[in-house]
C-alpha positions in Angstrom: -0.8 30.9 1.4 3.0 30.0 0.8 5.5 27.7 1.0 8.7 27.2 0.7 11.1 24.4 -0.9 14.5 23.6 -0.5 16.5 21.4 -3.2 18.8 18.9 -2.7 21.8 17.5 -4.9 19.9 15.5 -7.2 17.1 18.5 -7.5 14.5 16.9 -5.4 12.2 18.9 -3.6 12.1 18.3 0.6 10.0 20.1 2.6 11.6 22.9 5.1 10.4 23.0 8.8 7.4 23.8 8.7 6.6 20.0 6.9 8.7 18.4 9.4 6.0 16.7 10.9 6.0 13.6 9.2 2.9 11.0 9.3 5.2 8.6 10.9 5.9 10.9 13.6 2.2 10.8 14.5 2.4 7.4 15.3 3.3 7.0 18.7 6.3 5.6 18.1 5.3 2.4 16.2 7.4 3.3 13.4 10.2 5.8 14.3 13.1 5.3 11.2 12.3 5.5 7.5 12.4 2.0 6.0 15.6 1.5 3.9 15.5 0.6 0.4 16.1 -3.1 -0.6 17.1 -4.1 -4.3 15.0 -6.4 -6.2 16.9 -10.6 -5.9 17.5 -11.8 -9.2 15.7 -14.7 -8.4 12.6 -12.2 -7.3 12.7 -10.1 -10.9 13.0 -13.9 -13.1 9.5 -14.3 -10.7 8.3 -11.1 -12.3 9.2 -11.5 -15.6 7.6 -15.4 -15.3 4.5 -13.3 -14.6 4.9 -10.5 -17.2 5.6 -7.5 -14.6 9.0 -6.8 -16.3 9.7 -4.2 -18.7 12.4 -2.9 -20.8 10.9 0.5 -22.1 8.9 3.7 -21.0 9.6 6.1 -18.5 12.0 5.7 -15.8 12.1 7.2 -12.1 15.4 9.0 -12.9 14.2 10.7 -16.2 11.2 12.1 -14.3 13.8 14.2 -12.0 14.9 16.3 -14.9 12.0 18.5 -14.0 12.8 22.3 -14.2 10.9 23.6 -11.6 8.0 22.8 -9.0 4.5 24.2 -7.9 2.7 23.7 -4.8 0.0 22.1 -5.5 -3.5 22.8 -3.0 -6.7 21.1 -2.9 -10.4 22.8 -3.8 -10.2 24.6 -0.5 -7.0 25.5 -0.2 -5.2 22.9 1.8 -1.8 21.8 1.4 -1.7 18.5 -0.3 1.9 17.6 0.0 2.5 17.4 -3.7 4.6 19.7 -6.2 3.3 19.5 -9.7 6.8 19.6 -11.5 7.5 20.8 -14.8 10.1 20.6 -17.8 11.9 22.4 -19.6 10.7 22.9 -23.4 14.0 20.3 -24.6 12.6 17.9 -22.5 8.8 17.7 -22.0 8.1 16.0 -25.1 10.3 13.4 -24.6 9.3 12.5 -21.3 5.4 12.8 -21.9 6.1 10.4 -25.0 7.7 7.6 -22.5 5.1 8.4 -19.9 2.4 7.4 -22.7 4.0 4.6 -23.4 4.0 3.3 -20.0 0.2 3.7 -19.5 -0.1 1.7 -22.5 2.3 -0.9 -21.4 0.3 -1.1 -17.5 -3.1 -1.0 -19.3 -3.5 -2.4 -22.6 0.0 -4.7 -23.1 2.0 -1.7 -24.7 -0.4 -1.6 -27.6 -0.1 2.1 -28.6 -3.0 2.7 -30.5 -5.1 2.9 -27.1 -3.2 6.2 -26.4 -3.0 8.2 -29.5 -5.6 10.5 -28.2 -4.1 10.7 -24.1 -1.7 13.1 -23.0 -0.4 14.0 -20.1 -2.1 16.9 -18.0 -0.2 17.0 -15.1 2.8 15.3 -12.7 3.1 15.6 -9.2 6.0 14.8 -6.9 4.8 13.6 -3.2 7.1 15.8 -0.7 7.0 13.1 2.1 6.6 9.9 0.5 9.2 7.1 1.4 10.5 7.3 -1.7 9.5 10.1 -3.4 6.8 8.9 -5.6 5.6 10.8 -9.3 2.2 10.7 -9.9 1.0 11.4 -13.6 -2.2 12.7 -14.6 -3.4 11.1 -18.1 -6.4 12.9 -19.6 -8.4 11.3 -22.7 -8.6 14.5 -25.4 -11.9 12.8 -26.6 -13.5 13.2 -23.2 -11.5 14.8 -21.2 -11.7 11.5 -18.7 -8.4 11.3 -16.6 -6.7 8.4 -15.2 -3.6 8.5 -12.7 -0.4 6.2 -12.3 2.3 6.5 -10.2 6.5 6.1 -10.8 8.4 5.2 -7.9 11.9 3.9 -7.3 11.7 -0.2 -7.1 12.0 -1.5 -3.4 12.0 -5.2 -2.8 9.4 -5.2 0.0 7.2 -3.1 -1.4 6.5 -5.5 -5.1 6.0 -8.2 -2.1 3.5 -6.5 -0.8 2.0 -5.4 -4.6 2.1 -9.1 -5.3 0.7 -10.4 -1.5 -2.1 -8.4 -2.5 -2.9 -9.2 -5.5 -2.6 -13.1 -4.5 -4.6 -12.9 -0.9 -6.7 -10.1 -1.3 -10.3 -9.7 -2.6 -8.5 -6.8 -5.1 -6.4 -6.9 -8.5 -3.3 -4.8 -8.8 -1.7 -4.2 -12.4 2.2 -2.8 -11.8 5.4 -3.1 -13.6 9.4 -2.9 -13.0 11.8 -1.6 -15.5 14.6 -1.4 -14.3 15.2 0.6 -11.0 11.7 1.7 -11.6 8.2 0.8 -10.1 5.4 1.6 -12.1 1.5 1.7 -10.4 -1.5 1.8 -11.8 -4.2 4.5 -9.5 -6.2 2.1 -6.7 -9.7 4.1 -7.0 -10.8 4.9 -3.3 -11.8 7.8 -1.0 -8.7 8.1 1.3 -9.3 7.2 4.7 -8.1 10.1 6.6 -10.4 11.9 4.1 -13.8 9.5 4.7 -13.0 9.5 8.5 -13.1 13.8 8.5 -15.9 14.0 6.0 -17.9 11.0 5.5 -18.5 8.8 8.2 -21.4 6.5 8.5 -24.3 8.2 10.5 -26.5 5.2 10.1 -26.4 1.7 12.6 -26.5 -0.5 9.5 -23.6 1.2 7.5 -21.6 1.9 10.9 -22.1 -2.1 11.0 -20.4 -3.1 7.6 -17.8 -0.4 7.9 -16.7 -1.9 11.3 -17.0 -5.7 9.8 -15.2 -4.9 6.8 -12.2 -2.8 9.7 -12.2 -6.5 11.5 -11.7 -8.2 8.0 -9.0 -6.0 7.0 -7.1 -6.1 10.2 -7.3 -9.7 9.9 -6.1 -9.6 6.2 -2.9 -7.5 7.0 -1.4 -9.2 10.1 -1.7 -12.9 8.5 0.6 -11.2 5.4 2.3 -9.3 7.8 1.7 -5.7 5.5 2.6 -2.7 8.1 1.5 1.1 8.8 -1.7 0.8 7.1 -2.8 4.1 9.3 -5.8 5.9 7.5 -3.3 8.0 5.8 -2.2 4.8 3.7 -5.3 3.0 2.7 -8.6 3.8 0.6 -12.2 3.0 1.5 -13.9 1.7 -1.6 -17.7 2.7 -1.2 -20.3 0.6 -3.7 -23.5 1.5 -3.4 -26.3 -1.6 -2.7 -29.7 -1.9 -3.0 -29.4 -1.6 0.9 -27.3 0.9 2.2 -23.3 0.9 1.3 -20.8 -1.7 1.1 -17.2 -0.9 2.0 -13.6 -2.3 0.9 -10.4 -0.9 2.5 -7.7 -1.1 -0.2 -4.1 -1.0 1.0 -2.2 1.8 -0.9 1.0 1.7 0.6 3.2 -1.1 0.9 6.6 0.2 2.0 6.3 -2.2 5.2 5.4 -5.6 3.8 6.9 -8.1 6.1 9.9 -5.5 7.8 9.5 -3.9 10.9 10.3 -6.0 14.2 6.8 -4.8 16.3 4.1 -7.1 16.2 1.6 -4.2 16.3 2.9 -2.0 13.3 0.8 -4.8 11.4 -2.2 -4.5 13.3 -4.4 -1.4 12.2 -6.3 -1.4 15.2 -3.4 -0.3 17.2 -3.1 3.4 15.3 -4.3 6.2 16.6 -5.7 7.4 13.0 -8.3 4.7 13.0 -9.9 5.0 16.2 -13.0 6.7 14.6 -13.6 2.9 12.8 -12.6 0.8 15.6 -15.0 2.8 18.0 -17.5 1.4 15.9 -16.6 -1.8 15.9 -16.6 -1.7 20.1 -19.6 0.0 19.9 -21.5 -2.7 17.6 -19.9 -5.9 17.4 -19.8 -8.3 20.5 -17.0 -11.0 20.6 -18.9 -13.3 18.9 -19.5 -11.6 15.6 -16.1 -10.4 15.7 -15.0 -14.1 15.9 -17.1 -14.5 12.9 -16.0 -11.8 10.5 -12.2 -13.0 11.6 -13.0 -17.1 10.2 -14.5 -15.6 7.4 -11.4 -13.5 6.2 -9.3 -16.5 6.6 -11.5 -19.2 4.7 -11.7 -16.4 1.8 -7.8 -16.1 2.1 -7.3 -20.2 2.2 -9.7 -19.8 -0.8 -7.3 -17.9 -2.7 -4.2 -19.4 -2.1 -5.6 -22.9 -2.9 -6.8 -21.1 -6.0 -3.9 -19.1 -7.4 -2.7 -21.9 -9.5 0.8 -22.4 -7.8 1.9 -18.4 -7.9 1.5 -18.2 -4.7 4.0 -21.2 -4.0 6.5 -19.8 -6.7 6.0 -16.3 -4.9 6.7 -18.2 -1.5 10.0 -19.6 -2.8 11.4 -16.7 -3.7 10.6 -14.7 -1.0 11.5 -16.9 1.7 15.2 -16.8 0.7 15.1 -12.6 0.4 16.9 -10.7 2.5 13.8 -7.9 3.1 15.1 -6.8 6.7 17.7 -6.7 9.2 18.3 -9.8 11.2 17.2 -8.1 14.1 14.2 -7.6 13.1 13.3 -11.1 12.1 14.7 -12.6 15.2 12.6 -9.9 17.3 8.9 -10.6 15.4 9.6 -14.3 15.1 9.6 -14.2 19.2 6.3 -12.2 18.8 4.6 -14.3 16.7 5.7 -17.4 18.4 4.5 -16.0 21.9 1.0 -14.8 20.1 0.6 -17.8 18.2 1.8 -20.1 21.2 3.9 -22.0 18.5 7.5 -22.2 18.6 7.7 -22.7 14.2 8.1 -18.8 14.0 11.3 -18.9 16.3 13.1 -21.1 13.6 12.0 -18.6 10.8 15.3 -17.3 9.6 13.9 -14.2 7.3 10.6 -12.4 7.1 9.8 -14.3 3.6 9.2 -17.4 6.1 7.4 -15.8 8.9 4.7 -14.9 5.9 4.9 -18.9 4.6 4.4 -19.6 8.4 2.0 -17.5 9.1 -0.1 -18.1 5.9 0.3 -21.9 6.1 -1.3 -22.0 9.3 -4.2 -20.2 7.9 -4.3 -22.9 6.0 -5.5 -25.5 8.6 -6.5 -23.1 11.4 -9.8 -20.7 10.8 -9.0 -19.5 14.7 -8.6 -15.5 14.3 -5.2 -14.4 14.1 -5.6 -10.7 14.9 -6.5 -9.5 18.4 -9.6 -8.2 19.2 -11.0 -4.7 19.4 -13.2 -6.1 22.6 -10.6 -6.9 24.9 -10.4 -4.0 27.1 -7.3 -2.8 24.4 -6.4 1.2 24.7 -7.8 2.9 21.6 -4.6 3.4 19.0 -1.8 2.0 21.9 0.5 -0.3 21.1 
């Protein structure tokens, strides 16, 4: 099985034609240009220093693209993964697995060094279609030989609001860091979804049931905070298992399209074609009225945790509301969406996508009525 690379000017490895089919392509159209890059505000990186996210040493995104060379890297059976494990040259390697130590210890244990005398790094991989890029290093424990994973991507304004969204709204804790032009993520532990859909899906009524309740919940979750794409290929399903059966937690992984694109549906995951293997389910065993119920629930939890985040969340909401995360366009276009789906003219007078989110959010605040659509209204499986 072979492959071939092409380089551009910077040494960064794109795939050749036969990788031309993108997973955005696959879409249907909901998403049909690659987001651009936005800096991170001044005012948003004094937010992430407030809440220690800001560093000053480790490894950075541009250091990483000193690599020397690539391999393909394949799964257990052979598959094409999309990554290149990269690899430096022998002036270099040290160096470079020295900052990427330090890093680790700086996202896991507060930079304290003696947690990583006995780590090195096994392994990093370059994603071939990513948005932008992204390194993913493998950290292996000598003692044990237990591995961990982080990730080093370049820093993109709506994607740390969508890091930080989640950490605030969500039933889930993420640890990240900026330095600089760099973002640095820690691994969110999940089966992917494409994966779980074409190997392990539910055969059982009761676990069919709490994977389509926990679908609705999540659906609900990303259109209140406006997070996008979240197609199978870009969230994780967290399997625990209970004394009954399974419980199940989707887990965002990518958050390139927090609060950007100008479709109302490209925040809706019901409305991509990847997923129609979970909302079946949900059509299949959930009637209006449980669906209604799942839907409240997600928001009280949500109200829950903003009344709860000890005023982050308003800080966040200050910052965020005066960012410039997306063409004007695009705001002016969702705000009529949201205003016609919401019957509430507030969202028309929402200037950026930072206050859509505050609008959107603050009427969750007062109103348990589901936001989301539902699966049971005669809506075309994965049509926008």
């Amino acid at each position: 099985m072979t492959r071939q690379t092409a380089r551009d000017g910077r040494g960064v490895i794109r795939p050749d034609g036969d990788r031309a089919l993108r997973p955005e392509a696959r879409q249907r159209n909901l998403i049909s240009k690659k987001k651009p890059v936005y800096p991170v505000s001044d005012y948003l990186l004094d937010y992430l220093a407030r809440y220690r996210r800001v560093v000053t040493e480790g490894a950075d995104y541009d250091s990483l693209l000193r690599y020397a060379g690539a391999i393909p890297l394949y799964d257990e059976q052979g598959g094409d993964t999309l990554w290149s494990t990269v690899y430096f040259g022998p002036a270099e390697q040290a160096e470079i697995h020295d900052a990427l130590r330090l890093t680790y210890a700086l996202l896991k244990s507060d930079g304290d060094l003696s947690t990583v005398e006995h780590l090195y790094i096994d392994r990093v991989d370059l994603c071939l279609y990513g948005n932008t890029l992204p390194f993913r290093v493998r950290i292996v424990n000598a003692l044990n030989e237990n591995f961990d994973y982080f990730y080093i991507k370049r820093v993109d304004a709506n994607r740390v609001y969508g890091l930080e969204l989640e950490h605030i709204l969500s039933p889930n804790r993420i640890n990240y860091l900026v330095h600089g032009d760099t973002l640095v993520e820690e691994h969110i532990v999940g089966i992917p979804a494409d994966q779980f859909i074409r190997e392990a899906m539910p055969t059982n009524r009761f676990d069919e049931v709490r994977l389509a309740k926990e679908f609705v919940k999540f659906n609900e979750r990303c259109f209140v905070r406006l997070l996008g794409d979240m197609h199978s290929g870009n969230f994780v399903i967290d399997i625990t298992p209970d004394f009954e059966k399974m419980q199940y937690r989707m887990r965002p992984i990518d958050f390139d399209q927090q609060s950007h694109h100008w479709k109302k549906q490209v925040y809706l995951p019901q409305f991509f074609p990847q997923n129609n293997s979970v909302i079946e389910l949900g059509m299949k065993h959930m009637t209006p009225r449980t669906m209604d119920q799942y839907q409240r629930e997600e928001r009280a939890l949500i109200a829950g945790r903003l009344r709860a985040s000890h005023g982050r969340y308003g800080v966040l909401m200050e910052v965020m509301r005066e960012d410039l995360i997306a063409e004007p366009e695009n705001v002016q276009r969702l705000a009529e969406q949201l205003a016609e789906h919401y019957d509430d003219p507030t969202f028309r007078a929402c200037p950026t996508m930072g206050e859509l989110v505050f609008a959107s959010l603050e009427r969750l605040l007062h109103d348990h009525k589901p936001a989301s659509a539902s699966l049971l209204q005669g809506l075309p499986l994965g049509r926008a």
